[in-house]
C-alpha positions in Angstrom: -51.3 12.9 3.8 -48.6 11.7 1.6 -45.8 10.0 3.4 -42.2 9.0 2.8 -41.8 6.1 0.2 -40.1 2.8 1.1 -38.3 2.8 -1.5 -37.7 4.5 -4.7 -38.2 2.5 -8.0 -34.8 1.9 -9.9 -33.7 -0.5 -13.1 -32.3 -4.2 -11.8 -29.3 -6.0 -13.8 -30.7 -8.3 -16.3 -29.1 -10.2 -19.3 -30.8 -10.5 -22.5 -32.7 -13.6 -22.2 -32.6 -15.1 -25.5 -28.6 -16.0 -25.7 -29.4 -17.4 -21.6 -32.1 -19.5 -23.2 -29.9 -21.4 -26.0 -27.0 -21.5 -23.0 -29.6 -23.5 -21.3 -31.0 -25.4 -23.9 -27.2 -26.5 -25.0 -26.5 -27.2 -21.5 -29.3 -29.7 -20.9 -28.6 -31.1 -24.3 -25.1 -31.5 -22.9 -26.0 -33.0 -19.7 -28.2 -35.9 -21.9 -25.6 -36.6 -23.7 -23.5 -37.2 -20.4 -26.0 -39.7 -18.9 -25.7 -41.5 -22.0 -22.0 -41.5 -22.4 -22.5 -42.5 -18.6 -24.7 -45.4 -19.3 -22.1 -46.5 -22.2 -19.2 -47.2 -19.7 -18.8 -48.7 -16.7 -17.0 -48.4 -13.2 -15.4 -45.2 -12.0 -15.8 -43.6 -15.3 -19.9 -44.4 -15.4 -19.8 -42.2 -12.2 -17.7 -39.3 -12.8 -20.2 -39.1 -15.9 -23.1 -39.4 -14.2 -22.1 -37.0 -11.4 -20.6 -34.6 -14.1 -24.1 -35.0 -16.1 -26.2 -33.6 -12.6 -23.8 -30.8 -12.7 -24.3 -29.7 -16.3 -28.0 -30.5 -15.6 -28.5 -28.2 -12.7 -26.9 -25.6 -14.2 -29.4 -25.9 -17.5 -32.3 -25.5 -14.9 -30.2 -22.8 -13.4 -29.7 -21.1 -16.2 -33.7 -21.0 -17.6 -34.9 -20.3 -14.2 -33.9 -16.8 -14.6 -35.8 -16.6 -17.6 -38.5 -13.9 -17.2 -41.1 -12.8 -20.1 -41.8 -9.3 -19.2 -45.0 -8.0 -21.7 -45.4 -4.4 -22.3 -47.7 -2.7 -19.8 -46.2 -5.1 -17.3 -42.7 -4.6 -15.3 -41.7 -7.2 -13.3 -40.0 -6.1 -9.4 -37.0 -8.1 -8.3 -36.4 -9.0 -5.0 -33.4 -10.8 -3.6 -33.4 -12.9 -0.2 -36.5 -10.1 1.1 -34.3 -7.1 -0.5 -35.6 -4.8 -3.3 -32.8 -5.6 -6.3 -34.5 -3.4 -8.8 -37.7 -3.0 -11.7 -37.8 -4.7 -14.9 -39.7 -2.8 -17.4 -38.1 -3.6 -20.7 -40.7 -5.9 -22.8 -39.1 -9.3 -23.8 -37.2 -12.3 -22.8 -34.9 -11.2 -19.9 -33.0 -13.0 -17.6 -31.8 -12.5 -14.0 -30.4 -14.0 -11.3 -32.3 -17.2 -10.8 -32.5 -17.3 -6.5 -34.7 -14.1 -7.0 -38.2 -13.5 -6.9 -39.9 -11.6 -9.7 -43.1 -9.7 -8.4 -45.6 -9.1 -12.3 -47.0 -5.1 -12.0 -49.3 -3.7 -14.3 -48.3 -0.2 -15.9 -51.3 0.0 -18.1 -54.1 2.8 -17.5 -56.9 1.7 -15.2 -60.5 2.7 -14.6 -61.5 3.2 -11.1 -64.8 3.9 -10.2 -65.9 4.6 -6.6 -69.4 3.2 -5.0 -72.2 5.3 -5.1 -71.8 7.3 -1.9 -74.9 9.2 0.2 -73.2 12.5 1.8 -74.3 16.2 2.9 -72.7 18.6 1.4 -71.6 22.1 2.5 -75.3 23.4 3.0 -76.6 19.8 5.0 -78.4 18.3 2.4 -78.0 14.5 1.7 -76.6 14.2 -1.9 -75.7 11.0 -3.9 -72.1 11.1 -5.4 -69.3 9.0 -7.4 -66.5 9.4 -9.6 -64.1 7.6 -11.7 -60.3 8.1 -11.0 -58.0 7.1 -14.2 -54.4 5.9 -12.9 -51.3 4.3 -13.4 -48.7 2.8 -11.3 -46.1 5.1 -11.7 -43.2 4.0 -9.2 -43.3 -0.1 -9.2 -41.1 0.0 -6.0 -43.9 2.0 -3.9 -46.2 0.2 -5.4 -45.3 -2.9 -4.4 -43.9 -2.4 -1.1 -45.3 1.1 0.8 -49.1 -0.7 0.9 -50.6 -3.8 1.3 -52.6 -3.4 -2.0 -52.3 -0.9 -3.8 -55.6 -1.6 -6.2 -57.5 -1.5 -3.0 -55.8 1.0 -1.6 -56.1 3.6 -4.6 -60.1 2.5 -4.0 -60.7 3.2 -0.6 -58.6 7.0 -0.8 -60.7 7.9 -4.0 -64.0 7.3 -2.6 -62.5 9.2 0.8 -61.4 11.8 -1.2 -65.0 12.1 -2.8 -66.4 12.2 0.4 -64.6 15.0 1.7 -65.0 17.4 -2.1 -68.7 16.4 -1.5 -69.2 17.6 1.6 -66.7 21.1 1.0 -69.3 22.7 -1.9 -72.9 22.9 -2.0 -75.0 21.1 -4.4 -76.1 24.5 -6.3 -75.2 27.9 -6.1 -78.7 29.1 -5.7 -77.5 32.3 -7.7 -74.2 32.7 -5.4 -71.2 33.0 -6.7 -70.0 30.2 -4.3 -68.3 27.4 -6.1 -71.0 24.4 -5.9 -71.0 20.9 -7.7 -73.3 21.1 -10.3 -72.4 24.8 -11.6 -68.6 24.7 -11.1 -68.1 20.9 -12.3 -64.4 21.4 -13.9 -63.3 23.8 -10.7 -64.1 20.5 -8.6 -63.0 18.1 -10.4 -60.0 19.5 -10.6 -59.5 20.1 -7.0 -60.8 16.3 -6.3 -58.0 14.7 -8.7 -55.4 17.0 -6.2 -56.8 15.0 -3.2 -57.1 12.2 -4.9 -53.0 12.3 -6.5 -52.2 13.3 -2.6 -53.9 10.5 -1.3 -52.1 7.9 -3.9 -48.4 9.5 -3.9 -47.7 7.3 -1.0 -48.5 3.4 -3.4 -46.4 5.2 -6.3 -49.8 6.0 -8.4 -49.6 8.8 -10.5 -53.6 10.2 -11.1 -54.2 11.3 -14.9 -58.0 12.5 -14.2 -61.0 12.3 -12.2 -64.7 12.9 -13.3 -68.4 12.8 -11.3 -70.0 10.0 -12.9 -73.2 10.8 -10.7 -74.2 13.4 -8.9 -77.9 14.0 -7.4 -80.2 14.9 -4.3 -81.1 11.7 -2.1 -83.9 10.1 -2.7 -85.8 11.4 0.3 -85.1 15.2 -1.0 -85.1 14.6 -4.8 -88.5 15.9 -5.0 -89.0 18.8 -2.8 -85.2 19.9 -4.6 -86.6 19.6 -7.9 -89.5 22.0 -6.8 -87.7 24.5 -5.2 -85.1 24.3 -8.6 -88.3 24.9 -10.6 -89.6 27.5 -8.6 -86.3 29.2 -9.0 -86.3 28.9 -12.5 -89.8 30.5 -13.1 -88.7 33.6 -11.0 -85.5 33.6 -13.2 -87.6 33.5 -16.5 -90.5 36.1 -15.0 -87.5 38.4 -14.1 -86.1 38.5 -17.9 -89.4 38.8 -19.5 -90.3 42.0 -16.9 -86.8 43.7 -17.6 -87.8 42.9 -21.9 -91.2 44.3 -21.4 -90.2 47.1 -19.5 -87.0 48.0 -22.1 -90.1 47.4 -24.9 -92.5 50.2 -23.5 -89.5 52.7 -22.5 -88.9 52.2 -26.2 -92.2 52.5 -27.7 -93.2 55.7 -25.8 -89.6 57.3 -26.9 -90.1 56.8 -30.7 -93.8 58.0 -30.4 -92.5 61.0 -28.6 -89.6 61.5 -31.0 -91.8 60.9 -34.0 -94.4 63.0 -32.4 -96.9 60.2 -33.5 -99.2 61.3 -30.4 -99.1 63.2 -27.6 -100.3 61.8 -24.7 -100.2 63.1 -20.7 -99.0 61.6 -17.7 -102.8 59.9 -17.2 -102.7 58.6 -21.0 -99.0 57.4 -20.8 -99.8 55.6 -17.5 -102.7 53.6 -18.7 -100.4 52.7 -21.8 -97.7 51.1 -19.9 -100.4 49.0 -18.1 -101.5 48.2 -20.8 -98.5 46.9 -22.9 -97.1 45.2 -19.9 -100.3 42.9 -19.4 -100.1 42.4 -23.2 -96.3 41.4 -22.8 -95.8 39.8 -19.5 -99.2 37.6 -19.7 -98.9 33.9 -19.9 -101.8 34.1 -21.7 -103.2 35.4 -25.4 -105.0 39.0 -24.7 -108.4 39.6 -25.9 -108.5 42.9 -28.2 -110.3 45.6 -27.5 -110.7 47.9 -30.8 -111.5 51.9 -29.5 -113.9 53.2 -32.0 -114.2 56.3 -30.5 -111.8 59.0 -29.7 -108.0 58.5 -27.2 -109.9 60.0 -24.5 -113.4 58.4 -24.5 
């Protein structure tokens, strides 16, 4: 969605401000001593005084009024008359010319962290979701002059942008090796700082990183989720201690058969296996049985 900038951010003309500042402090130094010399003499030359003292005078305030403190993580955008004259970004006293207007922009890093949004993802469940976007303005000029406000408008696009990732991917995998967002969180992340940088390109913001800050079933599905998740995970953990009991007994029967320990037949081996698995796959302590007679009684 990223559309054509206004216009492109480039350096303005400035002066070092510090010389501009003694210029106008010597020229309204100048212009008081004028009105005094003025107020000394009397006639034609008290006027030519006094009017050449509100000409040295203006120019003092003419001269400081294009002074412009520019702090670091701040540029300042100069516009003349309604035109774009250029971007102050060099920290210190500047100076400029004084008819233009200087428009403060922060540079620095921000934190922006969307509202806690309710959306169905990709399987129709309601989900609860937010981020935080990390930014900086980037181009002062876009920034300033493609959007309205470009704070606000890097807000509303992030939590749009949220929305849409949210509603792509499911909430969990469910053992698929479909890209969800709990299992895959760097894979979306990643994809949602894309659409986010898209989104942003247009205000001159350049997107350094995106995280979920929160990220859970609704309310109204937490629970039956959270089951069904559990229920999951005991098939998971009964499926791992079945495939360990059954590699145990396929072990235990080889060495006694390579040992030649015992021989047992097909009946004897049977009742063995059931055995071992109940002892191994119980949830459960077994009760012991001691045989004091012989294998086969």
């Amino acid at each position: 969605m990223a559309t054509q900038p206004i216009e492109k951010e480039r350096p303005a003309r400035y002066l070092p401000g510090v010389w501009m500042l003694v210029l106008g402090i010597l020229l309204l130094l100048a212009s008081i001593a004028v009105f005094w010399l003025a107020g000394r003499n009397s006639g034609g030359a008290s006027v030519g005084l006094a009017f050449a003292g509100v000409v040295i005078l203006l120019g003092g305030v003419f001269v400081l009024r294009g002074l412009t403190a520019v702090v670091p993580g701040r540029a300042h955008v100069v516009q003349l008359f309604g035109k774009y004259s250029g971007t102050i970004r060099a920290s210190g006293l500047q100076w400029v010319n004084p008819f233009t207007n200087r428009i403060p922009v922060s540079t620095r890093i921000r934190n922006q962290e969307t509202a806690l949004v309710k959306v169905n993802d990709a399987d129709g469940n309601p989900i609860e979701i937010a981020a935080v976007v990390v930014w900086q303005v980037a181009d002062t000029a876009n920034a300033v002059y493609s959007v309205d406000d470009y704070t606000r408008f890097v807000g509303i696009q992030s939590e749009t942008a949220v929305r849409h990732i949210a509603s792509k991917y499911p909430y969990d995998s469910r053992g698929t090796d479909v890209l969800s967002l709990r299992e895959n969180a760097e894979d979306i992340t990643g994809q949602l700082s894309d659409e986010v940088a898209d989104r942003v390109a247009s205000a001159g913001v350049h997107v350094i990183e995106t995280r979920l800050t929160r990220l859970s079933y609704a309310p109204e599905i937490a629970q039956a989720m959270l089951r069904q998740q559990q229920a999951s995970a005991v098939v998971g953990a009964r499926y791992r201690i079945v495939e360990g009991a059954v590699g145990m007994v396929r072990l235990a029967l080889q060495r006694l058969d390579e040992e030649g320990v015992v021989e047992l037949d097909e009946e004897r081996k049977a009742a063995m296996v059931s055995n071992l698995l109940v002892v191994l796959c119980s949830e459960q302590a077994t009760q012991q049985v001691v045989n004091t007679g012989s294998l086969y009684q």
